[in-house]
TIVO-2410 file (N, C-alpha, C; in nm, 3 decimals):
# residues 99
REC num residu      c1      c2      c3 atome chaine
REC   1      X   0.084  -0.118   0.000     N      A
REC   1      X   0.000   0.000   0.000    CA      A
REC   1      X   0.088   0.124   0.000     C      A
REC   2      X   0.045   0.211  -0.065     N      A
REC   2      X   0.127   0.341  -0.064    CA      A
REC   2      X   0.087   0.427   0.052     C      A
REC   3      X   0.138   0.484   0.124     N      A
REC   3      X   0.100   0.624   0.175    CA      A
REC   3      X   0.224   0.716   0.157     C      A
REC   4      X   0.091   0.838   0.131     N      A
REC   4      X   0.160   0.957   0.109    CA      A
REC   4      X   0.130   1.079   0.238     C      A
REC   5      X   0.233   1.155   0.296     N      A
REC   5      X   0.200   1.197   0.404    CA      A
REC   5      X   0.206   1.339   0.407     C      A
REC   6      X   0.124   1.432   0.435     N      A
REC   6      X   0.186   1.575   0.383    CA      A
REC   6      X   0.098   1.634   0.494     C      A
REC   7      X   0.184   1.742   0.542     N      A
REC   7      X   0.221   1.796   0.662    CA      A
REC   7      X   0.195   1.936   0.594     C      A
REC   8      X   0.087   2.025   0.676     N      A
REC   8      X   0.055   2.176   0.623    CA      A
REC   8      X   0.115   2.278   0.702     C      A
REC   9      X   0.229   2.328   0.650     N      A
REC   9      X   0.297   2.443   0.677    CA      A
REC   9      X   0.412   2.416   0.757     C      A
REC  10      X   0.458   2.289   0.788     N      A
REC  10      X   0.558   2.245   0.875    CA      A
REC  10      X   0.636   2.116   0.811     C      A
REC  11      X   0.763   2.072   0.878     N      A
REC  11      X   0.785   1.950   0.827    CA      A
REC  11      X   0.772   1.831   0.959     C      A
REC  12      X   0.745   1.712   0.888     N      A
REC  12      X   0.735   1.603   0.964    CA      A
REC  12      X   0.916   1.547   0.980     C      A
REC  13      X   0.942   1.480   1.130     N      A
REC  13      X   1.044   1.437   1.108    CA      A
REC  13      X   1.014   1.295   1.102     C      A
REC  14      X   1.127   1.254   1.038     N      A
REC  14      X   1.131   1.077   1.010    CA      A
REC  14      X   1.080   0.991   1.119     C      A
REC  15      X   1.102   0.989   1.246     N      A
REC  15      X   1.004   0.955   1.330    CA      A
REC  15      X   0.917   0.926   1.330     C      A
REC  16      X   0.840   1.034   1.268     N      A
REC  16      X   0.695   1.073   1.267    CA      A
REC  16      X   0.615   0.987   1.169     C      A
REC  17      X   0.704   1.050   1.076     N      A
REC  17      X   0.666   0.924   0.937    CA      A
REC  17      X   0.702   0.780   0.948     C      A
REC  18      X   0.787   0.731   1.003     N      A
REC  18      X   0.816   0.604   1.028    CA      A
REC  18      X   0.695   0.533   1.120     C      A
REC  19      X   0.634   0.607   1.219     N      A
REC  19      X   0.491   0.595   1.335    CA      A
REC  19      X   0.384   0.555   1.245     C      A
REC  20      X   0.385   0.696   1.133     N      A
REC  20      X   0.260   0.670   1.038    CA      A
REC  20      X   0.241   0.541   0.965     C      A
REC  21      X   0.365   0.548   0.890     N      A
REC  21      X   0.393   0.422   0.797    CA      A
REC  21      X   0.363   0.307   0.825     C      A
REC  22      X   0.435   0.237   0.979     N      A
REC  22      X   0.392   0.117   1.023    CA      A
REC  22      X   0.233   0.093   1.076     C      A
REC  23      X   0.237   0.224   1.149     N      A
REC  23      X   0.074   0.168   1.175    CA      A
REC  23      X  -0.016   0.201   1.063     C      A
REC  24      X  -0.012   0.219   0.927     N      A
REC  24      X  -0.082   0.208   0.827    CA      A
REC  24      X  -0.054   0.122   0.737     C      A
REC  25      X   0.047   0.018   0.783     N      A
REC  25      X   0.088  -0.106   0.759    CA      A
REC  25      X  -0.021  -0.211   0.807     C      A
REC  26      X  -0.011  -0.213   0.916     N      A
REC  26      X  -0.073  -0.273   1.017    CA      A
REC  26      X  -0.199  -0.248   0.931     C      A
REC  27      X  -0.244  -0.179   0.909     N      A
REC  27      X  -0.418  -0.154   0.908    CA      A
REC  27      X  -0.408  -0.235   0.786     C      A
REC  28      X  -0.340  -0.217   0.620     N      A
REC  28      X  -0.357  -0.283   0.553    CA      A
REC  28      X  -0.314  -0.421   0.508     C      A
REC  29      X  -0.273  -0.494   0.667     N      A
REC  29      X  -0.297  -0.648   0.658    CA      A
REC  29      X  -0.421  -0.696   0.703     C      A
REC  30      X  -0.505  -0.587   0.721     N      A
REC  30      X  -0.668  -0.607   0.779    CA      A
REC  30      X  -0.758  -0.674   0.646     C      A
REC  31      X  -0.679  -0.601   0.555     N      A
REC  31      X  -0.803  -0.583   0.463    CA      A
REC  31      X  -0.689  -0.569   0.284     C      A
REC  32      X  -0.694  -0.657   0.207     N      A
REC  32      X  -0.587  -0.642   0.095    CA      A
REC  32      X  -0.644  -0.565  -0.018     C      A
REC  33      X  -0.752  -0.510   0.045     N      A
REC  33      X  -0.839  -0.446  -0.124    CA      A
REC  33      X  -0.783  -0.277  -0.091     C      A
REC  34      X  -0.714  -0.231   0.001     N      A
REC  34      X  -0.662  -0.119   0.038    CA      A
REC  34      X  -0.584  -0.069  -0.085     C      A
REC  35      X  -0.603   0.062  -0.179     N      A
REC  35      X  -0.531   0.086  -0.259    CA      A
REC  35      X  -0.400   0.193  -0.257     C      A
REC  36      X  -0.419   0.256  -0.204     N      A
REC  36      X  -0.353   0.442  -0.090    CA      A
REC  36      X  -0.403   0.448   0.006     C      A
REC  37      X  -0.304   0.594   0.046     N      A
REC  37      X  -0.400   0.647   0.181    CA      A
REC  37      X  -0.294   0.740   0.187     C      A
REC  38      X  -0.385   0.827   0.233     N      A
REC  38      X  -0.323   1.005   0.239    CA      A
REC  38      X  -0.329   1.019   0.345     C      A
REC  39      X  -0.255   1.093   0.430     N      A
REC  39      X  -0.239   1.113   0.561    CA      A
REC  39      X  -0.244   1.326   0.545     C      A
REC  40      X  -0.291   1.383   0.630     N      A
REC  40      X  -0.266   1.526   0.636    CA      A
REC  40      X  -0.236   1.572   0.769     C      A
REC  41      X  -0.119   1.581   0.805     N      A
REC  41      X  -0.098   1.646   0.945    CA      A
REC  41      X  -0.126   1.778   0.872     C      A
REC  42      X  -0.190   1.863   1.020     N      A
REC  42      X  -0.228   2.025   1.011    CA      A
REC  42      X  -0.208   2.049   1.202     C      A
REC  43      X  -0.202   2.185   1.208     N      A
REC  43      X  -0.209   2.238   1.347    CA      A
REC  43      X  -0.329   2.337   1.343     C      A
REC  44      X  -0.403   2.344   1.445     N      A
REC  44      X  -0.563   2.422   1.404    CA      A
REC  44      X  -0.527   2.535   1.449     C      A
REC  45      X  -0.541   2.650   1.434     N      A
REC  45      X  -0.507   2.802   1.489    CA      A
REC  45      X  -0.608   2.782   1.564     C      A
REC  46      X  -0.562   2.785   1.733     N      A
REC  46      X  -0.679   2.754   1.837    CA      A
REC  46      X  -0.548   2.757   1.958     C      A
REC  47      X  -0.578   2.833   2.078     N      A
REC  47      X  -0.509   2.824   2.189    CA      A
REC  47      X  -0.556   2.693   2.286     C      A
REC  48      X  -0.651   2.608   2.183     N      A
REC  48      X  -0.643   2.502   2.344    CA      A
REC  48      X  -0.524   2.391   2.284     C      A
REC  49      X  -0.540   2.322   2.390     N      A
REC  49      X  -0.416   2.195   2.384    CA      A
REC  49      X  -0.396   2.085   2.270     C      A
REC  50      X  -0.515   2.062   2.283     N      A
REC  50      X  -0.562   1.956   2.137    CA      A
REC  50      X  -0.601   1.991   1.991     C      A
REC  51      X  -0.450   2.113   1.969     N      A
REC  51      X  -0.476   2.161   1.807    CA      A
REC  51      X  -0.378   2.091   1.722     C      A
REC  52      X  -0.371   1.962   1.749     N      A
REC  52      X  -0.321   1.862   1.612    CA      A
REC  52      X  -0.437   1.758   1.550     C      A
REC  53      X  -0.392   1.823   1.402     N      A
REC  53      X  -0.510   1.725   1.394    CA      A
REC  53      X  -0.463   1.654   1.218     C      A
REC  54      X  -0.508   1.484   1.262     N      A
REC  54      X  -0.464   1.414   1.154    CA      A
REC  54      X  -0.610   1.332   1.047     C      A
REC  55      X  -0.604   1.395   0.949     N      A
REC  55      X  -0.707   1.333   0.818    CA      A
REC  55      X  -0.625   1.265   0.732     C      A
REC  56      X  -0.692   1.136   0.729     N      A
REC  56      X  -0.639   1.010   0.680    CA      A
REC  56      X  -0.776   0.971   0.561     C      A
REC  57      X  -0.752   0.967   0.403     N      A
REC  57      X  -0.815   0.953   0.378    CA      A
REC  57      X  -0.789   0.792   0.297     C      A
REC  58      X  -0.873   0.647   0.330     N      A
REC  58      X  -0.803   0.531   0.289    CA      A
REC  58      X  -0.890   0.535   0.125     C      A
REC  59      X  -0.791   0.459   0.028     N      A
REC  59      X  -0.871   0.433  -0.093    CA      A
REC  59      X  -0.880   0.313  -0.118     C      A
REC  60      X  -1.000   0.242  -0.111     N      A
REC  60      X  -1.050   0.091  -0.073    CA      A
REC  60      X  -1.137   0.071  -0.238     C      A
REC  61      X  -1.083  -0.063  -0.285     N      A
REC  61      X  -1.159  -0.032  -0.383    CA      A
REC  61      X  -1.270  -0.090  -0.371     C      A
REC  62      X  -1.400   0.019  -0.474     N      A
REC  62      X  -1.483   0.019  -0.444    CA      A
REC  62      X  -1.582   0.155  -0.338     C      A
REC  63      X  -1.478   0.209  -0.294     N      A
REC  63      X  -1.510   0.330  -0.180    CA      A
REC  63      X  -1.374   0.397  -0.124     C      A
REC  64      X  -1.412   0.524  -0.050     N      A
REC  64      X  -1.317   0.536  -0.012    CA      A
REC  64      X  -1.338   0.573   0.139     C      A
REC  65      X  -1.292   0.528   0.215     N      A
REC  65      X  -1.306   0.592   0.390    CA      A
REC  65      X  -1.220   0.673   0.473     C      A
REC  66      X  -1.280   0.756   0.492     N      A
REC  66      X  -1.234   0.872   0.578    CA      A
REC  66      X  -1.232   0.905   0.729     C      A
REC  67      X  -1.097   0.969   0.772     N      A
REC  67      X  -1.139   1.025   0.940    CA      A
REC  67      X  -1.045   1.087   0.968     C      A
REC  68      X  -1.098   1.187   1.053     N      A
REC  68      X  -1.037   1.314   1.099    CA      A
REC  68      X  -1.046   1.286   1.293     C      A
REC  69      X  -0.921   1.325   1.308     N      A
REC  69      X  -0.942   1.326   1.449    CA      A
REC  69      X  -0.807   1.442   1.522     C      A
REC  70      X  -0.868   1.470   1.601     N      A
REC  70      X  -0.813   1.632   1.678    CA      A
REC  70      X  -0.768   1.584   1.849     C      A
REC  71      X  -0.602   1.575   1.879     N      A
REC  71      X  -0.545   1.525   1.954    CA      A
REC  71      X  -0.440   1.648   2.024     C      A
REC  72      X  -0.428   1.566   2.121     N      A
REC  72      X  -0.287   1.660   2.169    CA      A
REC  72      X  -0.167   1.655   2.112     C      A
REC  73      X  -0.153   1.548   2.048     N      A
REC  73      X  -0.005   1.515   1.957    CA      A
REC  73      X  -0.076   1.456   1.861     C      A
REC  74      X   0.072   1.416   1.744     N      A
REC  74      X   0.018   1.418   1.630    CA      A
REC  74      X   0.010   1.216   1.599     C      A
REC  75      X   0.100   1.193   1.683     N      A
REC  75      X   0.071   1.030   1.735    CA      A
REC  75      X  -0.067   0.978   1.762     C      A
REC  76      X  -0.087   1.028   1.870     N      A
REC  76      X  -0.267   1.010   1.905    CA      A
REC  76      X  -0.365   1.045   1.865     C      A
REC  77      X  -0.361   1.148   1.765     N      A
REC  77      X  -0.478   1.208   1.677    CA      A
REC  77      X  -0.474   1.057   1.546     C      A
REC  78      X  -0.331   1.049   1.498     N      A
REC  78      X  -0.339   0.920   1.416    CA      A
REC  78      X  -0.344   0.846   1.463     C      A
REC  79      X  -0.292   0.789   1.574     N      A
REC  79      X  -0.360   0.655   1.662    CA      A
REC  79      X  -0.526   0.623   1.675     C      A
REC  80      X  -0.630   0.744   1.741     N      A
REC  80      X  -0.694   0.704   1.676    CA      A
REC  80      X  -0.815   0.718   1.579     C      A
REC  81      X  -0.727   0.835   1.464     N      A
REC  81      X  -0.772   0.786   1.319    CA      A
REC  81      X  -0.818   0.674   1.290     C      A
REC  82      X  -0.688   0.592   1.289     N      A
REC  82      X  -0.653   0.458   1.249    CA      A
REC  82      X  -0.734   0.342   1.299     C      A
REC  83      X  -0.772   0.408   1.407     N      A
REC  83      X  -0.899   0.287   1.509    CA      A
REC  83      X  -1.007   0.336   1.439     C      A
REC  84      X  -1.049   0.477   1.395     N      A
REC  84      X  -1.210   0.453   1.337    CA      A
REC  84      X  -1.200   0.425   1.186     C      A
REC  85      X  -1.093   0.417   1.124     N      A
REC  85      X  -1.050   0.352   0.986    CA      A
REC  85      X  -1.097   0.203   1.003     C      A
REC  86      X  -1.051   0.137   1.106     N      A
REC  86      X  -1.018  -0.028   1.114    CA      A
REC  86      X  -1.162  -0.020   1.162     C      A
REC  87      X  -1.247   0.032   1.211     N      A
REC  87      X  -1.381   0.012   1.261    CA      A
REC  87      X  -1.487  -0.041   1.109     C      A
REC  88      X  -1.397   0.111   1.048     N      A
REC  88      X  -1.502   0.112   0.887    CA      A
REC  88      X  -1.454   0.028   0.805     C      A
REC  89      X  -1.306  -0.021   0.822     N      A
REC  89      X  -1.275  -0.135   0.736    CA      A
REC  89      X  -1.325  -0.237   0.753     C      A
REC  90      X  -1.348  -0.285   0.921     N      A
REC  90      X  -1.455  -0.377   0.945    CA      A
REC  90      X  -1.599  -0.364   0.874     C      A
REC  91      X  -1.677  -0.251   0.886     N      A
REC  91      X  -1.792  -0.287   0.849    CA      A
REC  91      X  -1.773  -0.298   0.640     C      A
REC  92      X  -1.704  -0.238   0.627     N      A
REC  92      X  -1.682  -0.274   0.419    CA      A
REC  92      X  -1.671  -0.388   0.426     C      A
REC  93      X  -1.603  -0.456   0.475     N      A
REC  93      X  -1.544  -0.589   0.439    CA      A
REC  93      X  -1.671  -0.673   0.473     C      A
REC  94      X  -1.755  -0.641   0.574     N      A
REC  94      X  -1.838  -0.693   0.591    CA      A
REC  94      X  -2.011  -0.719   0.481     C      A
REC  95      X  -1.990  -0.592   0.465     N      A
REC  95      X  -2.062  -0.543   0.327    CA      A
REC  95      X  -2.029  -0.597   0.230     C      A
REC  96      X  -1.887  -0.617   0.187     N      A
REC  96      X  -1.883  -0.660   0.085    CA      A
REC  96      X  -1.889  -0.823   0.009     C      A
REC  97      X  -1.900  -0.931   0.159     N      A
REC  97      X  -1.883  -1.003   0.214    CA      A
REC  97      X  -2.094  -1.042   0.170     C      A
REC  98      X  -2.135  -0.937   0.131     N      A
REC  98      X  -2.289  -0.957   0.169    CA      A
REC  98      X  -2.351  -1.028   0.324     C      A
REC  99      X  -2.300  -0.992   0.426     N      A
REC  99      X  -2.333  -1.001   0.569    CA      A
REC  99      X  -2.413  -0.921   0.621     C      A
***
């Protein structure tokens, strides 16, 4: 699976991307019909604590599923992205499965 990761107005360090990468690894041994997935780190112009925020958009063929989530870091906003991704990858697969 490809991901592509792009970071608005800042740079990501390798770390960061290395975090993303594997756990969007992980997600696409869930499910092999996974085609991409875009990742968008952003920081929200907002003085409270929890202005990171990561949109992950997966391209499944057949559909595509989306989620946005707004964290204190940029780990846990994609941490869990990635859990309501694997939620909706559950129910596609299930769908597609005619269940």
């Amino acid at each position: 699976m490809r991901v592509n990761i792009n970071a608005v107005h800042f740079r990501t360090d390798k770390k960061l991307d290395q975090f993303i990468t594997e756990k969007m690894e992980k997600l696409s041994g869930l499910y092999d019909g996974i085609i991409s997935s875009d990742v968008t780190l952003r920081l929200e112009k907002s003085e409270a604590i929890e202005n990171k925020v990561a949109e992950i958009k997966l391209q499944v063929r057949g559909n595509d599923l989306f989620a946005k989530k707004q964290s204190k870091s940029f780990e846990e906003a994609t941490d869990t992205a990635i859990e309501a991704l694997r939620r909706q990858l559950t129910r596609h697969k299930e769908k597609m499965r005619g269940e």
